[in-house]
N, C-alpha and C positions, 0 to 999 in steps of 0.2 A: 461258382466252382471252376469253370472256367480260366474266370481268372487269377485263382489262386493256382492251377494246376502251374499254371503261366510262369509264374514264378516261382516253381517248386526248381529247385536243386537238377541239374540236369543228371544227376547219380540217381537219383529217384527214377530207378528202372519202373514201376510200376506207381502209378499215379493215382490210386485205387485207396480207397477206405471203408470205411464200417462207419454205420449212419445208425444215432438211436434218436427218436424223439417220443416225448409223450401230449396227452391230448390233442391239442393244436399244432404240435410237430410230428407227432406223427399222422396227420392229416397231411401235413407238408411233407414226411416222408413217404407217401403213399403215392403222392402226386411225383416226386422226384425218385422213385424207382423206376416210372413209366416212363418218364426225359432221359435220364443217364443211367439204366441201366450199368452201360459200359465203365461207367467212375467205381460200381461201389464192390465189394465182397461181400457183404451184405447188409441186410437191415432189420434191424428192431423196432416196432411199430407197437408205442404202448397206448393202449386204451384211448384209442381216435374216436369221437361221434359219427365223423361221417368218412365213407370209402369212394374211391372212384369205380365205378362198379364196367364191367365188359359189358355194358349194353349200349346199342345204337340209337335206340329209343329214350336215351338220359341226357339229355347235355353236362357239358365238360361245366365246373373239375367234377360231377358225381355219377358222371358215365362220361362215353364215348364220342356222344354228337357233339359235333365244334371242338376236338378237343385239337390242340398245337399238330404239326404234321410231325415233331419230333418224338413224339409218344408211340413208342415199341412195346404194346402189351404182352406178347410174346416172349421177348428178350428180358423183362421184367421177372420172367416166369425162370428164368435159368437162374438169377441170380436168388441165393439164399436168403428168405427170409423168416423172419415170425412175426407174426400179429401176438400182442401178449395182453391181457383184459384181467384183472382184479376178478377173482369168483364172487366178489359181494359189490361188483361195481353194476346195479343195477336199477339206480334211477333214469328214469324214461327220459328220454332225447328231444328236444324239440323236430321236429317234422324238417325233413331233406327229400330233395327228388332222389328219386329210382333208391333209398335205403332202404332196407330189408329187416325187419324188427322195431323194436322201440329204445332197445337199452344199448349201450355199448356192447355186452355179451352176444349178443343177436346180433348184431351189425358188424361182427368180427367175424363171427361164425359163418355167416351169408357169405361176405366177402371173401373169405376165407375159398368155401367152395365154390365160387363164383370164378373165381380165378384160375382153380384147378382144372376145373370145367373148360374153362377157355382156353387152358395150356394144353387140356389133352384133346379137344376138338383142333388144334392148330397142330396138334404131331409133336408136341413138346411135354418133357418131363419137368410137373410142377416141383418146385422148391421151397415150396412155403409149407409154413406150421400154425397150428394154434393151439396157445399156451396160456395157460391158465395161471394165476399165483393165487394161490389157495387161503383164504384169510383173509384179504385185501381187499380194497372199494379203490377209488379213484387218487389214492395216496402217490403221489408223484415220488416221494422219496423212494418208498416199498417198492413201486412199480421198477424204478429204475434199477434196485439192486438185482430186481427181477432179471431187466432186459440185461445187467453186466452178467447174469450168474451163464447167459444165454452165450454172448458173445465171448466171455470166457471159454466156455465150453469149445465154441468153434474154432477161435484160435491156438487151442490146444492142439485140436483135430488138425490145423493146418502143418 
């Protein structure tokens, strides 16, 4: 990111994007809201198995212990997001430190208030959602019209 910023157009006043990924991306966008908060406007997070969760007692990436010194959990919390999970996506998960549940719905929803939690124990107003798509299992296709119908919506609002 970095180095694309680098070579972005020097008119590009604001160097800033909107981040979707699903399963395994958004595992990676879960982890890159905590590093660059500062890049994104927001992020869509579809149907990840495992979260980075605010505990001390978790090592990094599925908590806090050893995690990078550039991880702002805090600052993560300002930036707009959604967790978004399939309502029939709920075949059990194989086993991760410090997750909370067994299915992806469970492990959204934990993380979910986990986060919140930690934004409003640090004095900060949380930004994140969890969103459902109604019909859905772990459809990559469905999930993602999901997370556009999301970020549509915001950039409207901008």
């Amino acid at each position: 990111v970095e180095q694309l910023a680098d070579v972005m157009p020097s008119s590009c006043d604001d160097r800033r994007f909107f981040l979707f990924g699903h399963s395994a991306g958004a595992q990676f966008a879960a982890r890159f809201v905590l590093i660059h908060a500062h890049r994104l406007i927001a992020t869509v997070m579809s149907a990840a198995s495992t979260y980075p969760f605010p505990s001390e007692a978790v090592p990094w990436p599925y908590g806090m212990a050893g995690a990078p010194a550039t991880v702002d959990w805090l600052a993560a919390m300002t930036s707009r997001i959604s967790v978004c999970v399939g309502a029939n996506d709920d075949e059990p998960r194989p086993g991760a430190p410090g997750q909370v549940g067994s299915t992806r719905g469970q492990r959204a929803a934990a993380w979910v208030d986990a986060m919140r939690e930690h934004a409003d124990a640090g004095g900060v107003v949380p930004r994140i959602q969890l969103s459902l798509a109604e019909t859905v299992d772990h459809d990559e296709r469905r999930m993602s019209l999901h997370g556009q119908a999301i970020l549509a919506a915001w950039i409207a609002e901008a």
